[in-house]
ROVEX-693077 format. One record per residue (C-alpha): residue in three letters; residue number from 1; x, y negated, z negated. Coordinates in Angstrom, 1 decimal. Each point is the difference from the previous one (the first is absolute). Layout:
     r     k        x        y        z
   ALA   NUM        X        Y        Z
...
***
This chain:
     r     k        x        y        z
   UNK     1   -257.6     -3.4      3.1
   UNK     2      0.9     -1.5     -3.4
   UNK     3     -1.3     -3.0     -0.7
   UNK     4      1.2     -3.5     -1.5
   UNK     5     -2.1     -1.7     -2.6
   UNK     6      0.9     -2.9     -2.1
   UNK     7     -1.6     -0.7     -2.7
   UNK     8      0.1     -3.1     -2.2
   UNK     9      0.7     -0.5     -3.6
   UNK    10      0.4      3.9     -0.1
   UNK    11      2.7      0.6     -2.9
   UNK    12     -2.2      0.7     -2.6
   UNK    13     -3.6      0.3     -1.0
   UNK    14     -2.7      0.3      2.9
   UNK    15      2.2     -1.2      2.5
   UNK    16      2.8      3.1     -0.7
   UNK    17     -2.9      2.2     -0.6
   UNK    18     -0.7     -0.7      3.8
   UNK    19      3.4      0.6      1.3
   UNK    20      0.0      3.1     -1.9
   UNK    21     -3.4      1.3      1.7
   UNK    22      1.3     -0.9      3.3
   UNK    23      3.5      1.2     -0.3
   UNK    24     -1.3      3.4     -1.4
   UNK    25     -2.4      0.4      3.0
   UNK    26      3.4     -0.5      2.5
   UNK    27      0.0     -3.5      0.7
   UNK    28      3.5     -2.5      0.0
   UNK    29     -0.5     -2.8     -2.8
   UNK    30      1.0     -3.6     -0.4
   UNK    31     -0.3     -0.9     -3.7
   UNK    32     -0.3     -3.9      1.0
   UNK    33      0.6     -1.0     -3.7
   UNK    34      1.3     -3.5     -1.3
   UNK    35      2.0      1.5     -2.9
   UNK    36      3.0      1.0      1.3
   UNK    37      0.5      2.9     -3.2
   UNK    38     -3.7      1.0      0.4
   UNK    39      0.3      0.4      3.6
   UNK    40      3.1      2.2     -0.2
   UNK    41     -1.1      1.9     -2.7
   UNK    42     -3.7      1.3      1.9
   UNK    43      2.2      0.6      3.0
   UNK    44      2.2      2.0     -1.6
   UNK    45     -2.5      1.8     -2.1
   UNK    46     -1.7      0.8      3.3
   UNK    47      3.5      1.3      1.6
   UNK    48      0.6      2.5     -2.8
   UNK    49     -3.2      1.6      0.7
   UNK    50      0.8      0.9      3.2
   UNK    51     -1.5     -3.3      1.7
   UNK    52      1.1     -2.8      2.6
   UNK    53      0.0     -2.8     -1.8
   UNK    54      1.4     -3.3      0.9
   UNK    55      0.0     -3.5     -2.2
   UNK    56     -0.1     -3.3      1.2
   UNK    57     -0.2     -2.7     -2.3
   UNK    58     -2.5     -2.3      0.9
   UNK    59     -1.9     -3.2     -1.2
   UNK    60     -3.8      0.1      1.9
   UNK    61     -0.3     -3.9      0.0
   UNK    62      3.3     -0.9      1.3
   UNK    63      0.4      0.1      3.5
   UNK    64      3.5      0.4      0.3
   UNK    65     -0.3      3.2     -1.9
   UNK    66     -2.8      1.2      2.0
   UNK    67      2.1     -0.6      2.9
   UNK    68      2.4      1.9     -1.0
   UNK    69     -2.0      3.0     -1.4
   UNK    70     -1.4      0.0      3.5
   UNK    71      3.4      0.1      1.7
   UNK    72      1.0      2.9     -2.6
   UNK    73     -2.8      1.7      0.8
   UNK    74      0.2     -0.2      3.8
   UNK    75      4.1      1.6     -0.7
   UNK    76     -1.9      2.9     -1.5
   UNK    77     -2.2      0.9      2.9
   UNK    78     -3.1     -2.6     -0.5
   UNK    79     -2.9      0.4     -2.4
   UNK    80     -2.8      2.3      1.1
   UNK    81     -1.8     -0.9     -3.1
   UNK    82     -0.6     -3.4     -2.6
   UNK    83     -1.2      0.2     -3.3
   UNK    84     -0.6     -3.5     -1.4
   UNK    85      0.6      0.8     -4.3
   UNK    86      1.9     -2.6     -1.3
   UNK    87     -1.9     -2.7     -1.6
   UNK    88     -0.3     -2.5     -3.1
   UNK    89     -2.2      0.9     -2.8
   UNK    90      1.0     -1.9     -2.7
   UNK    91     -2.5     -1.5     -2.1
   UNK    92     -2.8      2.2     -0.4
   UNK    93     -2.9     -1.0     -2.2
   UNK    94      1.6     -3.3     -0.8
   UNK    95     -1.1     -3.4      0.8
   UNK    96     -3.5     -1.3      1.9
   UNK    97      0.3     -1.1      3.2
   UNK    98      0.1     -3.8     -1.3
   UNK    99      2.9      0.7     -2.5
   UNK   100      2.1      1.7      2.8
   UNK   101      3.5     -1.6      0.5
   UNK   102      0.3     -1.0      3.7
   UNK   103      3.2      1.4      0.6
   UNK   104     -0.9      3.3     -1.3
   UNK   105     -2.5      0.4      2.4
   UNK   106      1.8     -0.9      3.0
   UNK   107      2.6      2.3     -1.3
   UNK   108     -2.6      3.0     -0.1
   UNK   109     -1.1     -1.1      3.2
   UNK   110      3.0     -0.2      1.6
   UNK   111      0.8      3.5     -0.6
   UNK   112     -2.7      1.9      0.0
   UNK   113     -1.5     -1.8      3.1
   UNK   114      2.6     -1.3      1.9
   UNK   115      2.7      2.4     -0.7
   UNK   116     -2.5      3.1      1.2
   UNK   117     -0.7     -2.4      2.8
   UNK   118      4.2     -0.6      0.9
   UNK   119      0.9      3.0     -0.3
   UNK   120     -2.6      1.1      2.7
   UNK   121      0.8     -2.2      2.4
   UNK   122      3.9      0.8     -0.2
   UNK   123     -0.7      3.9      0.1
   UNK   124     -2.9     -0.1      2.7
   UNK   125      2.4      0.3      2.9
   UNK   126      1.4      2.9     -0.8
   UNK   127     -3.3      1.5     -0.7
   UNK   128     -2.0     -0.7      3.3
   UNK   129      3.1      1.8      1.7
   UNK   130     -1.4      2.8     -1.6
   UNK   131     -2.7      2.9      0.7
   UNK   132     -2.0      0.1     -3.3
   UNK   133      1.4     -3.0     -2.2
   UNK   134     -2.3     -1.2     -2.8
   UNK   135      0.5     -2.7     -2.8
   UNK   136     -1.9      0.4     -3.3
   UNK   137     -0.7     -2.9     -2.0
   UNK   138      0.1      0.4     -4.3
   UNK   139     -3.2     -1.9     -1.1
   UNK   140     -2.0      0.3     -3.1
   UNK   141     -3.6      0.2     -1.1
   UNK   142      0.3     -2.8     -1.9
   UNK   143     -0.4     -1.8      2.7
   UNK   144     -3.3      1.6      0.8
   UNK   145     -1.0     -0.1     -3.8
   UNK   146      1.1     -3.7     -0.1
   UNK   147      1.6      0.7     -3.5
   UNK   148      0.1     -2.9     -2.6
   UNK   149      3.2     -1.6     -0.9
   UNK   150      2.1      1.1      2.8
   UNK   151     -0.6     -2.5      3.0
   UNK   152      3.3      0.3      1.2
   UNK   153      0.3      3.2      0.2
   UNK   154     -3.5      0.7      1.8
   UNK   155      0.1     -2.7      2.3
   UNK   156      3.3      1.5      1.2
   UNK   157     -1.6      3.4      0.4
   UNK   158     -3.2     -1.7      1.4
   UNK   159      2.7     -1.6      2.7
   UNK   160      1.5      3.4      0.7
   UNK   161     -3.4      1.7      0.4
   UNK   162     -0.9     -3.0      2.6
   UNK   163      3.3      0.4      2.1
   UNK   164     -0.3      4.1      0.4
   UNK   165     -3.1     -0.9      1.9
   UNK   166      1.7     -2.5      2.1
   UNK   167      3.6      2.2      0.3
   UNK   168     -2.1      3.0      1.4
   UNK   169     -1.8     -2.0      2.7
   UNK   170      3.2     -2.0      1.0
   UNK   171      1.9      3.4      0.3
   UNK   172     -2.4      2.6      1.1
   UNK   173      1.4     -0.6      3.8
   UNK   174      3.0      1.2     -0.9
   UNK   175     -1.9      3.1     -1.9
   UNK   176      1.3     -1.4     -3.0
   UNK   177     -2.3      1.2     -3.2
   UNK   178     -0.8     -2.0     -2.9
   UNK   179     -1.2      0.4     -3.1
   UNK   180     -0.3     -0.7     -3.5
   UNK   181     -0.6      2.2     -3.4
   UNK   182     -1.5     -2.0     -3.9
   UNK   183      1.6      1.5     -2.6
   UNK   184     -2.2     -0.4     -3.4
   UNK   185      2.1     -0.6     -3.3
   UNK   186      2.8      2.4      0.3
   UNK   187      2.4      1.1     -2.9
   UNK   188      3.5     -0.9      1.5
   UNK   189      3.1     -2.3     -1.4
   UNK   190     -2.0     -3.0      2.0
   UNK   191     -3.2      0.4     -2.4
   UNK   192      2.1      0.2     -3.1
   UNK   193     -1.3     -3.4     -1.2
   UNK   194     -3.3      0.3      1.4
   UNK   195     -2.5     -0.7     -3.5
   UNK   196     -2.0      2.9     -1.5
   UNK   197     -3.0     -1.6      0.7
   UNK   198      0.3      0.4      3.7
   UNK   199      1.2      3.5     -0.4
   UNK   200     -3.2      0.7     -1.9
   UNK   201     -1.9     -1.6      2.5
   UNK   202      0.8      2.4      2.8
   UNK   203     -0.4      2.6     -2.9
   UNK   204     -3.7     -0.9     -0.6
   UNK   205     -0.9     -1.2      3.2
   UNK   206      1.7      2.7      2.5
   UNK   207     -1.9      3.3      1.5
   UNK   208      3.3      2.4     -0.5
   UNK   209      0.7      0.3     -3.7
   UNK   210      3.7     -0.1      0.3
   UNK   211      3.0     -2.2      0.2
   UNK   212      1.1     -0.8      3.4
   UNK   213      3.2      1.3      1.0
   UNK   214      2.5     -1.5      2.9
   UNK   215     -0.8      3.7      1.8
   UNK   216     -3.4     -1.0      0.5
   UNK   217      0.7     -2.7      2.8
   UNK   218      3.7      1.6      1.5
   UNK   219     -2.4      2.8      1.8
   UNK   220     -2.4     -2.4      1.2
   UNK   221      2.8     -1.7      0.9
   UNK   222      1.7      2.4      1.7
   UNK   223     -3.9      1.2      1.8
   UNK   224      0.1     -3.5      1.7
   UNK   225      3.4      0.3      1.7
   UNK   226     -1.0      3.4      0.7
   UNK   227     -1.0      1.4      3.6
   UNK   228     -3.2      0.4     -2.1
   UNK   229     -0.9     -3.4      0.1
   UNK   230      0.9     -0.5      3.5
   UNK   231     -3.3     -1.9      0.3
   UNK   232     -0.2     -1.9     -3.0
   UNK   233      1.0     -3.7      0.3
   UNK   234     -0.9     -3.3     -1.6
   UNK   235     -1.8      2.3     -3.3
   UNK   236      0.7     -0.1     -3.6
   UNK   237      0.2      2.9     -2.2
   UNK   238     -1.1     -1.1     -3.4
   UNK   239      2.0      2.3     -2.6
   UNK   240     -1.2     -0.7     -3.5
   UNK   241     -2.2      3.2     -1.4
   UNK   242     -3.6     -2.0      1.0
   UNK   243      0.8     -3.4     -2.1
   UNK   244     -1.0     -2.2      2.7
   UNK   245     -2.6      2.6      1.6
   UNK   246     -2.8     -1.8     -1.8
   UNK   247      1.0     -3.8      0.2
***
């Protein structure tokens, strides 16, 4: 039976390189994506390939649109599968955590945390009516490294590390899975304005001698919503080449 996945912020970058994984191994996708020509145009991308592709514009950290994504998603069949990509992640290397504008990190943390946390709850329903439903949570490892200039960001991911732990025990009753993969420093539009410093940082400090590429997490990705991973809950998968292996 085919399965349902949404997956969040997926018109470009990792997120699309996700939905592509997963559509290419058979799977139905929602591109849950806030810009309406974005959205349409990964969806569409994905239908000329040969795929079943469906967007649904969506903002994370407003309710009423996670409402509605879930009632759109319900009209489709129900999601089998979550993948929790869309996040905040402006502001890399920039200010100390004392110089950090307040609204800026609610705004991170509003996103990133709560949105990931919203659009659970709205799509969990559908999911425990299922056989082998799983959600997978987008981290990072910077949250692990704890990297410099960028408490916004990493206590967001620290947030959504915390709540995967929480999410699986809550829904393992209901055989609900779930999980959550760390991403090191990856080359996509998102890390366009990331500084060269931090991109030589994962150069030097890294045990794989190569850039990281969005295909490097979509197959873990698609491993954890996998009958594979049938008995993997409440982990992380820490996807970053060995950067954080020694810290």
């Amino acid at each position: 039976m085919t399965r349902l996945i949404v997956v969040t912020g997926s018109g470009r970058g990792l997120g699309f390189s996700i939905a592509e994984r997963l559509a290419a191994g058979g799977d139905r996708i929602v591109i849950a994506e806030k810009n309406a020509d974005i959205a349409e145009r990964a969806a569409a991308t994905l239908r000329e390939r040969g795929f079943e592709a469906t967007a649904i514009i969506t903002d994370i950290a407003d309710k009423d649109s996670v409402a509605a994504l879930a009632d759109a998603v319900r009209e489709l069949g129900g999601a089998d599968g979550l993948v929790n990509n869309a996040a905040l992640a402006d502001g890399v290397g920039g200010d100390t955590f004392w110089d950090l504008e307040e609204d800026f990190f609610q705004r991170v943390m509003t996103v990133n945390a709560f949105g990931t946390w919203l659009v659970s709850k709205y799509l969990y329903p559908q999911l425990a009516q299922k056989q082998t439903a799983a959600i997978v949570n987008v981290a990072s490892d910077a949250a692990l490294y704890g990297s410099p200039r960028l408490v916004h960001y990493v206590s967001s991911k620290g947030a959504v590390l915390a709540m995967t732990r929480t999410m699986a025990r809550d829904a393992g009753a209901a055989g609900v899975r779930v999980n959550a993969v760390s991403p090191g420093l990856t080359r996509v539009e998102a890390t366009e304005s990331v500084p060269a410093s931090r991109y030589r940082l994962y150069e030097e400090t890294r045990v794989l001698e190569r850039d990281q590429v969005p295909e490097d997490i979509s197959g873990v990705v698609q491993f954890l919503l996998s009958d594979a991973a049938a008995y993997i809950t409440g982990q992380n998968i820490i996807v970053d080449g060995g950067f954080v292996m020694g810290h």
